[in-house]
Phi, psi and omega in degrees: 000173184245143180250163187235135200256053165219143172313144155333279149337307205282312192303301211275339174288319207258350172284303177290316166315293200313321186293291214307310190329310170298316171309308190282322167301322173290004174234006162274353172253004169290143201260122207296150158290337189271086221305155161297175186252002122318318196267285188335293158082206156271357188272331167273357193270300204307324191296299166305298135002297184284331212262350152319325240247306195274325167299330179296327171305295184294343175236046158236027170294134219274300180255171183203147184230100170245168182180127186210218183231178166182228178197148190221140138258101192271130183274128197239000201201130172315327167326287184304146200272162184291142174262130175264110180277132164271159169253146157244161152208174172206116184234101177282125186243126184251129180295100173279336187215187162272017184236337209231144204204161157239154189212134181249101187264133193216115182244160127229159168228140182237123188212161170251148196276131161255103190261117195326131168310018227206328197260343184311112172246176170042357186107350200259144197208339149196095220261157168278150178223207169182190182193167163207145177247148159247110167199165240242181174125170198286152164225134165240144220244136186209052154197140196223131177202116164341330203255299239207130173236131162258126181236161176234114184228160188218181162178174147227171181188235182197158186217122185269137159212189206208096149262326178248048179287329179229059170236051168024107179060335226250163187284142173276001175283325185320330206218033150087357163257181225256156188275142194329158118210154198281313175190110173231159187304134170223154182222129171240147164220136201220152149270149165225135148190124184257133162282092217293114164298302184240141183303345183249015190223147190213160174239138165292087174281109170236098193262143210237144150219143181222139164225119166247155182234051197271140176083020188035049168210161190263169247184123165266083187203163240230126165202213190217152153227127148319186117166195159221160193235145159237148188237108202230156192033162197272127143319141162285000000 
């Protein structure tokens, strides 16, 4: 039979103290996963902190200068079937608060016209044209976010346009478009939303309405701009 040279008991008592002892030391030097809910916190107010910070930074900037590109569809004629024009645009802005600004938008658009069979003289058929716009008015910005901002603008002005530069001799009423002009009433209205790479540099999302009125009639007509925006100097 087998003998022990400590009781049996005794042996099994000193074995489970050594074990719980050990257990404990390994679970007072294992690194807790969970934060204490102090620590947790602060680790969320600092966090909330930072990100307040970076919002007051990025829209208490005085001006922001944006400007890209983009794409418009336009009616160049009563007629006329719609055209797709690429765009530029630059639009400088002065902050008055971080919600409420004024703005000056300076647009072109450049397309080629598709002109009805009926309206084809000379061979022309799809002559280039372009238009500009100035118009000037509030934008309010009415979401803040660290990532992201949403905004809203309107304006009015005026607007030039150049339809019969390549209708070889012939008038653009001649061929079923809207007629030169120099300056007739123009209006926009845009949603923007900039995506802040940096507080002070955004990338442009803007989807747009522009109405023009050549031809003493009003012109509908819808597109997106593109860009980037930079934001320089302070508010008081």
């Amino acid at each position: 039979m087998f003998r022990f040279t400590v009781p049996a008991p005794r042996a099994l008592l000193a074995t489970a103290a050594i074990f719980f002892v050990t257990s404990a030391a390994f679970a007072q030097a294992a690194p807790n996963g969970t934060p204490a809910p102090g620590r947790s916190r602060r680790i969320n107010a600092n966090r909330k902190a930072r990100i307040q910070r970076n919002i007051e930074d990025a829209y208490s900037h005085r001006w922001e200068v944006a400007g890209g590109g983009g794409y418009l569809r336009y009616r160049t004629g009563p007629f006329e079937q719609r055209t797709n024009e690429i765009s530029f645009f630059v639009t400088p802005t002065y902050n008055l608060n971080p919600r409420w600004s004024a703005a000056l938008d300076v647009r072109g658009m450049y397309g080629s016209a598709k002109i009805n069979n009926i309206d084809q003289k000379n061979g022309v058929f799809s002559p280039q044209i372009s238009e500009y716009t100035v118009t000037a008015g509030p934008q309010y910005r009415f979401m803040t976010r660290e990532k992201y901002s949403l905004s809203a603008t309107a304006g009015v002005g005026v607007g030039l346009s150049k339809f019969g530069g390549d209708a070889k001799g012939l008038r653009s009423e001649d061929l079923g478009m809207w007629p030169d002009s120099n300056a007739k009433v123009a209006f926009s209205a845009s949603v923007i939303m900039d995506y802040n790479i940096y507080n002070n540099f955004a990338f442009r999302i803007q989807p747009t309405y522009l109405g023009t009125t050549f031809g003493n009639t009003v012109q509908n007509n819808l597109g997106v701009n593109l860009g980037l925006v930079y934001r320089f100097g302070r508010q008081k």
